[in-house]
C-alpha positions as CSV (number, residue, x, y, z in Angstrom):
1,X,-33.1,70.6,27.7
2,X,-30.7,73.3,27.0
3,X,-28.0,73.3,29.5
4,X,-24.7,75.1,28.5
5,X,-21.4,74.7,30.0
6,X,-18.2,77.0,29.5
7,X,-14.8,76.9,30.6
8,X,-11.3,76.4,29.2
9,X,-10.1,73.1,28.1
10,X,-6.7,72.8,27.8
11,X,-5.4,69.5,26.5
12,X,-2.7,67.3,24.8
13,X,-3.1,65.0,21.5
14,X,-1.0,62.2,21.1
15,X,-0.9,59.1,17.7
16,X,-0.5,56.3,19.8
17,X,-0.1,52.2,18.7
18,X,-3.3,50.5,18.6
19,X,-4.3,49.0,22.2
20,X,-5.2,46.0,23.4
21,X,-9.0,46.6,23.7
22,X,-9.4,43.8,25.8
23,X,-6.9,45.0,28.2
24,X,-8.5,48.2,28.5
25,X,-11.5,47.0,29.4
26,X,-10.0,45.3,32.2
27,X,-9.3,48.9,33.7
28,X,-11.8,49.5,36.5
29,X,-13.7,52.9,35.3
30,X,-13.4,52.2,31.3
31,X,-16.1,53.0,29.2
32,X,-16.6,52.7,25.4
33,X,-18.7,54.8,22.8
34,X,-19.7,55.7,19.7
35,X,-19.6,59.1,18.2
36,X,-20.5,61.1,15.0
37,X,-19.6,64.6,14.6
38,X,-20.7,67.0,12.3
39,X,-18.9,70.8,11.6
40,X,-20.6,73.3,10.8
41,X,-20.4,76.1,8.2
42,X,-19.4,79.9,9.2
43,X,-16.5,79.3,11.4
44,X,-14.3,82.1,12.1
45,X,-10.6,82.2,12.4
46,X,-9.8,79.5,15.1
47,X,-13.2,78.6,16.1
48,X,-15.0,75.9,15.2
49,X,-18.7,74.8,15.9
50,X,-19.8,71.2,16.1
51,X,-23.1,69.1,17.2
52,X,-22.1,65.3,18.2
53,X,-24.0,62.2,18.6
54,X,-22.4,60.1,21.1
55,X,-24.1,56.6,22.0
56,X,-22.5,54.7,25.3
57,X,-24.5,52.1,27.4
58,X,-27.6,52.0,24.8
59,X,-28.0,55.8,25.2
60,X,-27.8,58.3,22.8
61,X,-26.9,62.4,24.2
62,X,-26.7,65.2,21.5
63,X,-24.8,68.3,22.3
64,X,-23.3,71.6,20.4
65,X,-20.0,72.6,21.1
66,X,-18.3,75.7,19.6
67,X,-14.5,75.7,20.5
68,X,-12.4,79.0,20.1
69,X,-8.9,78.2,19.9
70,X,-6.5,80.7,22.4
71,X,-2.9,78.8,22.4
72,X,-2.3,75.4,20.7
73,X,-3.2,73.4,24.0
74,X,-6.2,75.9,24.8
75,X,-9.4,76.9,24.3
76,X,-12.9,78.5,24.8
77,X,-15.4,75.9,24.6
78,X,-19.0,76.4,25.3
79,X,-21.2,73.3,24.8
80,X,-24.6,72.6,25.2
81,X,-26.8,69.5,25.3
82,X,-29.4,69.7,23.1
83,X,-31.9,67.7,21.3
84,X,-31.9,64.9,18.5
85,X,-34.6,66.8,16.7
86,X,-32.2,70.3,17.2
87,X,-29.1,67.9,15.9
88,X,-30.6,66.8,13.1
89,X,-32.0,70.3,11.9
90,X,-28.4,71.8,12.9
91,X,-27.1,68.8,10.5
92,X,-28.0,70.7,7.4
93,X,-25.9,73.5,8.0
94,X,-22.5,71.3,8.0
95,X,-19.9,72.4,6.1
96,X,-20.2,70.9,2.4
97,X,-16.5,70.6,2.2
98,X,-16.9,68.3,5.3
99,X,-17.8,64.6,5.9
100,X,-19.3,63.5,9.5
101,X,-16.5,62.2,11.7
102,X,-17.2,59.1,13.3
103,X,-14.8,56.9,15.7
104,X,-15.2,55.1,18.5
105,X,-14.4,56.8,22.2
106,X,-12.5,54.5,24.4
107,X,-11.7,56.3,27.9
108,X,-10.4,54.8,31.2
109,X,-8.6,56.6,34.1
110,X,-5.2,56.9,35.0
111,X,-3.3,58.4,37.2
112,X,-5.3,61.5,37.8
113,X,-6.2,62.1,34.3
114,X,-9.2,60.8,31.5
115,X,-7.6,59.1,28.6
116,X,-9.6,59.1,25.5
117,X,-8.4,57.2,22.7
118,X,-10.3,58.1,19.5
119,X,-9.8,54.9,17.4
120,X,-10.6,55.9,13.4
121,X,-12.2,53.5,10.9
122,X,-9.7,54.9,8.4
123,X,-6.3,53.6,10.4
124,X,-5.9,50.3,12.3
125,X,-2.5,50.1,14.0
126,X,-2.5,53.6,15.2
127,X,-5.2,55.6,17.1
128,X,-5.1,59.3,18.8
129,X,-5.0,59.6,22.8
130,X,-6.3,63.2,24.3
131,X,-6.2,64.0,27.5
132,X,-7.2,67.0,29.2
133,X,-4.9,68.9,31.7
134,X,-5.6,71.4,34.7
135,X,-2.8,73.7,33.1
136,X,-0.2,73.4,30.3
137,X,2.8,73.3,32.4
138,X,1.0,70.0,33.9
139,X,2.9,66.1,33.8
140,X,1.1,63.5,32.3
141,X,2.1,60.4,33.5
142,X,1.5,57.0,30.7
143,X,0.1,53.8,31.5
144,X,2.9,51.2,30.3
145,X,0.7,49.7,28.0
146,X,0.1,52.6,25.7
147,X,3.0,53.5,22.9
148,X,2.9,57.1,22.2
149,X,4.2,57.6,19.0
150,X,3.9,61.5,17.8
151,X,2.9,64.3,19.9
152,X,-0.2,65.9,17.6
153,X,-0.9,68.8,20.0
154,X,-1.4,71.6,18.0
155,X,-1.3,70.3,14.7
156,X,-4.2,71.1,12.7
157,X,-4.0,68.5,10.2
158,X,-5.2,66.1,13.6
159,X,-7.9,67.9,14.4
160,X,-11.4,66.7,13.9
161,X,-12.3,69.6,12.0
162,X,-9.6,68.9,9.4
163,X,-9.8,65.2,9.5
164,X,-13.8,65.6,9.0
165,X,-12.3,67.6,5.4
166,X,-9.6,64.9,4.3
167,X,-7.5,62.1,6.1
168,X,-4.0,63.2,7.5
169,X,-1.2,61.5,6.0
170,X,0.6,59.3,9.4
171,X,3.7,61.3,10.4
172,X,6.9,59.1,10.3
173,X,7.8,57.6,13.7
């Protein structure tokens, strides 16, 4: 069950207005799902180490993903799927300063790129949009229906790992 992926992910966090869900689902390619995420204890200096639950289509994956950060767009990740029984064992090492993260995963193509819009229980007119790019000097184009209000890249307050610690005051847009 144990198969690994590495390789660099370089990619772009944006707050964005609240979507029309309905509209997005319209978008040929969209697909919706759940996810709780869990950080665990002993991180290092810009790495972090996660396991995630993510259900989508009435099925449930569990994976482990440690992440070492190399630029504010970049980094190391290494992730591996493993299993519900490993998840749940791996779940009582989280960090105790931590709380699971959970938010819904709303993605949909668009013009050569995955948009995931993580949409948080804790804030209802705004949401955050990733997407991942090929380099960082790459364009992203925006669908017209998505208000981008705050580029987040690089700011660790937005990162899971901090929001899983305490909720990130909204910057002022």
């Amino acid at each position: 069950m144990n198969r690994t992926h590495c390789g660099i992910e370089t990619e772009k966090k944006y707050l964005i207005r609240m979507p029309d869900p309905s509209l997005l689902a319209q978008i040929a390619g969209f697909t919706s799902s759940e996810i709780e995420q869990i950080y665990l204890a002993d991180e290092k200096e810009n790495e972090t180490c996660r396991i995630r639950k993510r259900t989508k289509n009435g099925r449930t994956a569990y994976t482990k993903t440690k992440k070492t950060r190399i630029s504010a767009m970049s980094a190391v990740e290494e992730e591996s799927v493993i299993s519900a029984d490993e998840c749940s064992r791996l779940s009582e090492k989280r960090e105790k300063s931590s709380r699971p993260v959970l938010k819904k995963r709303l993605t949909f193509p668009y013009a050569g790129h995955l948009f995931e819009i993580d949409v948080y229980p804790f804030w209802k007119e705004v949401c955050v949009l990733e997407i991942e790019l090929a380099s960082e000097e790459e364009h992203i184009d925006f669908p017209p229906f998505l208000t981008v209000l705050a580029d987040l890249t690089g700011d660790p307050r937005y990162s899971n790992a901090s929001i899983a610690k305490s909720i990130p005051s909204l910057p002022q847009f």
